[in-house]
C-alpha positions as CSV (number, residue, x, y, z in Angstrom):
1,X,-1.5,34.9,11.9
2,X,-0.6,38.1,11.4
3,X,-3.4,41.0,11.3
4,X,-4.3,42.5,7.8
5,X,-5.8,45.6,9.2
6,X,-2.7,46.5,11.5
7,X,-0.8,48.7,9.4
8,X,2.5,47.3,11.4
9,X,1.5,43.5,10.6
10,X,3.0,42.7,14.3
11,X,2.2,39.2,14.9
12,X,-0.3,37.8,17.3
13,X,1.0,36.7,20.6
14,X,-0.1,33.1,20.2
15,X,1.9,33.1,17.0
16,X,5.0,34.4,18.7
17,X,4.2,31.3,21.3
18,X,4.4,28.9,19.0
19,X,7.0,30.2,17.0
20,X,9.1,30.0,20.5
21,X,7.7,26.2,21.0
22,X,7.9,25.2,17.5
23,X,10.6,27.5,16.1
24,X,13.1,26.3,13.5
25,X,16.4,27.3,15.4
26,X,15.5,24.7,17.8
27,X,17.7,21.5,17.7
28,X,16.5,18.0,18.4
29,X,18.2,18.9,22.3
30,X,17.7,21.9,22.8
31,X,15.0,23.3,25.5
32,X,11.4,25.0,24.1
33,X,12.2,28.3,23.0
34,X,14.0,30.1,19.9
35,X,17.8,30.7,20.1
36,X,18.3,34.2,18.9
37,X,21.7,35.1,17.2
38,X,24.9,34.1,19.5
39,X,24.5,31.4,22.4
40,X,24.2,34.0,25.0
41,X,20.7,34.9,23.6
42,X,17.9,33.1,24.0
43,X,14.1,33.8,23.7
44,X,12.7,31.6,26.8
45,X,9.7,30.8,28.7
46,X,10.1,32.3,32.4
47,X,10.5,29.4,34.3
48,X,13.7,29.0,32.4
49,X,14.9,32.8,32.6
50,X,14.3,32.3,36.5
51,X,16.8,29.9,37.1
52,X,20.1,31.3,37.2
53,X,21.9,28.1,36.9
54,X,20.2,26.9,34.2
55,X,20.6,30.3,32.4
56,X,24.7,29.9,33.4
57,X,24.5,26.3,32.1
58,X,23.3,27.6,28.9
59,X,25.4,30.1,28.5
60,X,22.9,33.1,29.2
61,X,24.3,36.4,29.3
62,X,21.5,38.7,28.5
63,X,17.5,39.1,29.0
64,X,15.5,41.5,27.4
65,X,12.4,41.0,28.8
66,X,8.9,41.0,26.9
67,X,6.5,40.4,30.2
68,X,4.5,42.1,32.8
69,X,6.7,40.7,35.7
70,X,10.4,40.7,36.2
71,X,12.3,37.9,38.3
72,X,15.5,37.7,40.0
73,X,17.7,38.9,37.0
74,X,18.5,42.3,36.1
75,X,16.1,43.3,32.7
76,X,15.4,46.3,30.6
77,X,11.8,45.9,30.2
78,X,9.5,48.2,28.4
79,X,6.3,49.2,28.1
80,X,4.0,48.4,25.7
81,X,0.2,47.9,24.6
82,X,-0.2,44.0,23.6
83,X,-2.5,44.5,20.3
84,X,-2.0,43.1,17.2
85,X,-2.0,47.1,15.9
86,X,0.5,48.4,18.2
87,X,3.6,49.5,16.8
88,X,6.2,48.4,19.0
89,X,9.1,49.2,16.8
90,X,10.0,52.5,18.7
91,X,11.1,50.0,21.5
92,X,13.7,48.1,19.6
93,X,15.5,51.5,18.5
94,X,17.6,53.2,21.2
95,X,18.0,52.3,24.6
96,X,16.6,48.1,23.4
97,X,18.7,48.2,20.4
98,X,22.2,49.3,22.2
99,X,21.1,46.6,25.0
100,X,21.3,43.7,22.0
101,X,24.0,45.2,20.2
102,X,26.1,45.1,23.3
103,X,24.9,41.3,23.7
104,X,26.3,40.8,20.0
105,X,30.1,42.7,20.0
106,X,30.6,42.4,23.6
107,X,29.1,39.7,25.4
């Protein structure tokens, strides 16, 4: 659901959730989550991001991470108010953006 009176209609976070479990992208093998762009992005729940063999077996190469906490991988993390009116896009422009565009032309 996204909210009317949020003039950035950012999506709730149970929405983004499910969109992770449920998400389109996923194929009839492939782990909960939502593969994002090449095979060495991923949008993951943390018990997967935490295991670094898992992430190598899946071909993992980069984490951008969206949570409180960090684990035992190297992030960019960034702060940010979890409201549906918040406007987080400032924080996928410059230094978030360059992190995934690295991911995409030189993994």
């Amino acid at each position: 659901m996204i909210d009317d009176r949020s003039p950035y209609n950012t999506p709730c976070v149970l929405d983004i959730l499910r969109a992770m479990v449920q998400g389109p992208d996923r194929g009839p093998h492939e782990p909960r989550g939502t593969r994002c762009g090449p095979t060495s992005s991923s949008l993951r729940s943390e018990s997967v991001a935490v295991n670094k063999a898992r992430l190598k077996r899946m071909g993992i190469t980069h984490i951008l991470n969206a949570a409180h906490s960090t684990g035992v991988y190297t992030t960019w993390a960034v702060e940010v108010d979890d409201f549906p009116d918040s406007d987080i896009s400032p924080h996928f422009r410059n230094p978030t953006a360059e992190f995934w565009t690295r991911l995409l032309f030189d993994p």
